[in-house]
C-alpha positions in Angstrom: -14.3 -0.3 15.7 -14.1 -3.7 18.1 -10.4 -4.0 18.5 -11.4 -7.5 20.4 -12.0 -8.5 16.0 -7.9 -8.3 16.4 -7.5 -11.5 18.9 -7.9 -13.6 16.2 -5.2 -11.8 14.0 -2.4 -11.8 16.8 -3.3 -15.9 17.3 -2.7 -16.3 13.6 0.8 -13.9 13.8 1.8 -16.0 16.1 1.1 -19.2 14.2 2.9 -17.9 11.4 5.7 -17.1 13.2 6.2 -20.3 14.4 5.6 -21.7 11.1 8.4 -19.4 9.2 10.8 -20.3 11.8 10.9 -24.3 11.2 13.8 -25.2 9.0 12.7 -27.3 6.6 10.3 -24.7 4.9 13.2 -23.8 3.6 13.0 -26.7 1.0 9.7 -24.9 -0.3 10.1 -22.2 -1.8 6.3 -21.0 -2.7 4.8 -22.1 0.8 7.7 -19.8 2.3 6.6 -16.7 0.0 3.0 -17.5 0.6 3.3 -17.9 4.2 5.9 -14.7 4.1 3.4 -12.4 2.2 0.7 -13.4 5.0 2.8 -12.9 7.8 3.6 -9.2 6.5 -0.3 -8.9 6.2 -1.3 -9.7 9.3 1.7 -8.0 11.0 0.7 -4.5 9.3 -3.2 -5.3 11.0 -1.8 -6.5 14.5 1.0 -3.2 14.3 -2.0 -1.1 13.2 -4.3 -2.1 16.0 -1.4 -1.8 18.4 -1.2 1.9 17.5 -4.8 1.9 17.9 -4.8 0.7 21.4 -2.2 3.4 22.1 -4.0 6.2 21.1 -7.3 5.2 23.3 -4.8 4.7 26.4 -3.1 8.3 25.7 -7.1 9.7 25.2 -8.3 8.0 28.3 -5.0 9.4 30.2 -5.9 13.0 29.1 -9.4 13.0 30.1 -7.9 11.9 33.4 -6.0 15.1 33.9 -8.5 17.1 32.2 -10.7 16.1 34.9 -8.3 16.1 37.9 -9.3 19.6 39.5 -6.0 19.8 40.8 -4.1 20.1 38.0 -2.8 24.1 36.7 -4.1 25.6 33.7 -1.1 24.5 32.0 -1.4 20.9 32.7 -5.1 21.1 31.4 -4.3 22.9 28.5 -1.1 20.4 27.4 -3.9 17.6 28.0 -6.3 18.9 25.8 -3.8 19.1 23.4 -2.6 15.7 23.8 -6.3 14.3 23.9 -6.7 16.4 20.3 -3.6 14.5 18.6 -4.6 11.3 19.8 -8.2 11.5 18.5 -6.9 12.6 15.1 -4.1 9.8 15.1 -6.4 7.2 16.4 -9.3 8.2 13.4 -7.0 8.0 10.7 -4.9 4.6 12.1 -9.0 3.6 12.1 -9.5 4.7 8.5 -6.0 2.5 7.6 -7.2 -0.8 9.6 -10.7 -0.8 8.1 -8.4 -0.8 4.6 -6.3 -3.6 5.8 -9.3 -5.3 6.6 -11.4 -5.7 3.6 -10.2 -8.9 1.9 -7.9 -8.6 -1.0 -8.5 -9.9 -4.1 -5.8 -13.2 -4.7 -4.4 -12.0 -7.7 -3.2 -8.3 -6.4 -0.5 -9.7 -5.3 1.1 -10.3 -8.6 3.4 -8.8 -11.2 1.8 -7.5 -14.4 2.9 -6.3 -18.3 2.1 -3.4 -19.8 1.4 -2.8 -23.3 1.2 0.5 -24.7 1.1 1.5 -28.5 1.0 4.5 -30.6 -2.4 4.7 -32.2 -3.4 6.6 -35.7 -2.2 10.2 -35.3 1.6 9.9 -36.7 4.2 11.5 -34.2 1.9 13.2 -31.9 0.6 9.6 -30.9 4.0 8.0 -30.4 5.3 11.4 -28.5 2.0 10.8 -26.1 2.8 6.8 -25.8 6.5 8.0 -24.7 5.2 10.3 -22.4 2.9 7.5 -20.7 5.8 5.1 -20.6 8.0 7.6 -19.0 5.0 8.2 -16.3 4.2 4.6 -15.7 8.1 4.0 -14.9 8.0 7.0 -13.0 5.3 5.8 -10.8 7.0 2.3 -10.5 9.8 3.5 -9.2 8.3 5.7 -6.7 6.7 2.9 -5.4 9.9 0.6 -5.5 8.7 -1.8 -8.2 11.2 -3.1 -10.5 10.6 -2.3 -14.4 12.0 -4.8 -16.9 11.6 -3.6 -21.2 10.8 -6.5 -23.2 10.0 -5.3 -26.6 10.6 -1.3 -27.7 9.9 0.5 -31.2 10.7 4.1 -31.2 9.4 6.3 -33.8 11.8 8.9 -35.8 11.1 11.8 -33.5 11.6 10.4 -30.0 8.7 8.7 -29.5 7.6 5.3 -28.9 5.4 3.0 -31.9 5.4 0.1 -29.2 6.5 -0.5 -26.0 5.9 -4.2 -23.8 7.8 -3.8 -20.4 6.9 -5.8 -17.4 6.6 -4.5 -13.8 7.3 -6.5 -10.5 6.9 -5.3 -6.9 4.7 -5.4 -4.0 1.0 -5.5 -5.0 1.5 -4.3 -8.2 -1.3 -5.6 -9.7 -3.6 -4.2 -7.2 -2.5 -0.6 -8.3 -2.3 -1.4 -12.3 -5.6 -3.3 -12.9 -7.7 -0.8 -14.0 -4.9 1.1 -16.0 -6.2 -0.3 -19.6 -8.5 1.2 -22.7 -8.0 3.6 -25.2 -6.9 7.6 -24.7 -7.5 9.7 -27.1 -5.1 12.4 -28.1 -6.4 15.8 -29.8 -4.2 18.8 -30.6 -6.3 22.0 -30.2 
């Protein structure tokens, strides 16, 4: 991967740094969570090619000694070892930039509701709708999103008829948007 693509990212981190730091953005709210949510962005690519750039200067350092005949066995071997950790670092921090990279889709960015309802199948449905509502707030809060219940119906035994609840976070709607349709339960 051309790390030289990244020039252009650390010109525009520093434009939006200057940009946050004038006062009177201040007095506009959505420009200042626009331009905040970019700056975070481009800071993750810029930190990300940083590590990048460290990882190729540690590998180039260890073939150095590798190749320095005057160096002990020891040396060599605590090179190779070094030269190993920074090849596996550097692939995967390559693997995470090529992610950062691909353009994002405007609306991932955004808070979401979830609907889910008990379907024909009595108190087996609305014990599975529960269970799914206790999963999806699981997941949210692993992920530090904030869950907020709007509507609930619970059914005699525990479970849930309906339940509306919204979720706000970081890209939330980038990890929910594909979470919809129909499951089927079936009791064998």
């Amino acid at each position: 991967m051309d790390l030289g693509a990244i020039a252009q990212y650390r010109t525009e981190l520093r434009a939006l740094e200057e940009d946050l730091a004038r006062p009177e953005l201040a007095a506009n709210p959505p420009r200042l969570k626009e331009l905040s949510r970019r700056h975070s962005q481009v800071a993750e690519i810029v930190a990300v090619a940083d590590r990048i750039e460290a990882c190729v200067r540690r590998i180039a350092e260890s073939d150095e000694l590798i190749r320095d005949a005057s160096n002990d066995a020891d040396i060599s071997a605590l090179a190779h070892e070094e030269k190993t950790a920074a090849t596996a670092e550097r692939a995967m921090l390559t693997d995470r930039l090529k992610h950062l990279l691909i353009p994002r889709d405007p609306e991932d960015s955004k808070n979401t509701i979830i609907e889910i309802r008990a379907g024909t199948g009595g108190e087996e449905a609305s014990l599975f709708a529960a269970e799914l509502y206790r999963m999806y707030t699981r997941y949210a809060e692993r992920r530090g999103w904030k869950i907020e219940s709007l509507n609930t119906s619970y059914a005699e035994l525990g479970g849930l008829k309906e339940v509306i609840f919204g979720v706000q976070g970081d890209d939330v709607y980038m990890f929910l948007k594909y979470e919809g349709g129909v499951h089927r339960v079936q009791r064998v």
